[in-house]
Structures are given as structure tokens and as C-alpha cells.
Residue, then its C-alpha position, 0 to 999 in steps of 0.5 A: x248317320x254312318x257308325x264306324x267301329x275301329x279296332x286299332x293297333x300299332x301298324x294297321x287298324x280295322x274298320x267296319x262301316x253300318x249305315x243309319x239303318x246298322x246294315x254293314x256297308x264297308x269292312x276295310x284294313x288299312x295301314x295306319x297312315x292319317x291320309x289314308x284313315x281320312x280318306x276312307x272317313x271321308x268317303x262316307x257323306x253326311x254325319x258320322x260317328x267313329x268308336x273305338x276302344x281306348x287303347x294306347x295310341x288312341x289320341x292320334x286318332x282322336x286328334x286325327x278325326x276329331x274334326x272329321x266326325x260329328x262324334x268320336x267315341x272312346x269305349x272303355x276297354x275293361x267295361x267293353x271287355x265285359x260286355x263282350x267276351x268273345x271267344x273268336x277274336x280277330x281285327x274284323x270281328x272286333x271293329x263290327x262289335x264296336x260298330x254295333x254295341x255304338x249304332x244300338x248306343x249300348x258302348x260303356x264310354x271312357x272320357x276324351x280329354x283334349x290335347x293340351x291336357x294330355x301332355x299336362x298328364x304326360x308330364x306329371x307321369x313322368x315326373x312321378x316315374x322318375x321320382x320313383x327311379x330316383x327313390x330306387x336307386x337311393x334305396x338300393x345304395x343304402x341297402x349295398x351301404x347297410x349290408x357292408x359298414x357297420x352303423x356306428x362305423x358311419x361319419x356322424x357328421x351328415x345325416x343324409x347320405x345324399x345330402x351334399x357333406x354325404x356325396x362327398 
């Protein structure tokens, strides 16, 4: 089985390839292109694993190979972090770690979930900030509000200032 360690990032990704043996076989960046990451995917035969840290845009790749390999694993970048503190970083250092903590099996793994579910999540993340955008600027009106009419100078035929008497 071929182990392929990635370290990606937004314009171009690093890949390092061992072979069943944890000998480095190929050490390719590419742009982030899906016809170009497939194509060097696909030029290795036989079972393959692809790891790669779980970084902002990790799901395009997991939708991308996810049925192009017979394993994709996300590791766990806090837990990774840990396991390897390295003091020289670069793009091809990185992807032969991830390459090696996976082929020696010893990758602190973060849970893959599929498609549907991350859009579900998606959805309720931003209907959680915008909630919170909403309560801000409520707050911030009432602080501009207190800080210039006296409490007892307010109507006292509303007790919401947002409610629909109070807009008014």
C-alpha cells in the first residue's frame, strides 16, 4: 500500500509518497487544481492511503479522494502539533512527517464527516454568528440609548425597545 502524507494549503499543496516498505518514492507540489491532485493520486497503483492535517479547507480534498483511495485520514492538528515540534518547517518536510507518523500508524486521527453533515453544521454556524451579530448591535444600541436619556425620561408604554411599539 502506497502512504501519501499531504500538506495543504490555499494556492498549492505538497506531497510526499512511501511505498509499502516507508521508502520515499515521489515528493511533488502542485498547484490546487482536482485534475492535477487526481492525476498524481492516480499514477500510483494499487491500495492507497492519503493523510492530511485537518486544516481549513480539508473537505475539498476529502470529497475530491475520498473515492480515489482506499483510506483518507485527517489528523488532528493540535494532537499532531504535539507529536511534532519541529523547529525547521517547510511544505516538504511536513508532507514526509505526515507520510511517516501515517505509514508507522502512529497519526492522532480527527473525525471525517460526510458532505451532507457539513453543510448541516455550516448552517447552524452561521445561524449561531448571526444571532450573535443581531445581540451586538441590540447591545450596542441600548448602551448609546443609556448613556443619553435618562430611565425614567423613556415611554413606559413598551418594554422592548426592539419590539414593535419601540421601533416605532
Amino acid at each position: 500500500m502506497y502512504t501519501i502524507g499531504g500538506d495543504i494549503h490555499l494556492k498549492t499543496s505538497t506531497f510526499c509518497v512511501l511505498d509499502a516498505q516507508g521508502n520515499k518514492v515521489a515528493r511533488k507540489k502542485l498547484e490546487n487544481d482536482p485534475d492535477g491532485i487526481l492525476g498524481f493520486i492516480r499514477s500510483f497503483p494499487g491500495p492507497k492511503q492519503v493523510s492530511v492535517e485537518a486544516t481549513y479547507n480539508w473537505q475539498v480534498f476529502y470529497d475530491l479522494l475520498k473515492d480515489e483511495v482506499d483510506g483518507f485520514i485527517l489528523l488532528h492538528p493540535k494532537k499532531l502539533r504535539q507529536i511534532v515540534e519541529s523547529q525547521s518547517k517547510n511544505d516538504a518536510k511536513d508532507s514526509e512527517v505526515v507520510a511517516e507518523l501515517t505509514w508507522r500508524g502512529h497519526v492522532p486521527q480527527a473525525y471525517t464527516s460526510n458532505a451532507e453533515t457539513r453543510q448541516f453544521r455550516r448552517l447552524l454556524q452561521a445561524r449561531v454568528k448571526t444571532s450573535q451579530q443581531i445581540a451586538a448591535i441590540k447591545n450596542r444600541i441600548h448602551a448609546y440609548i443609556n448613556a443619553n436619556v435618562w430611565y425614567s425620561q423613556r415611554p413606559a408604554t413598551f418594554k422592548d425597545l426592539f419590539c414593535k411599539r419601540g421601533i416605532e
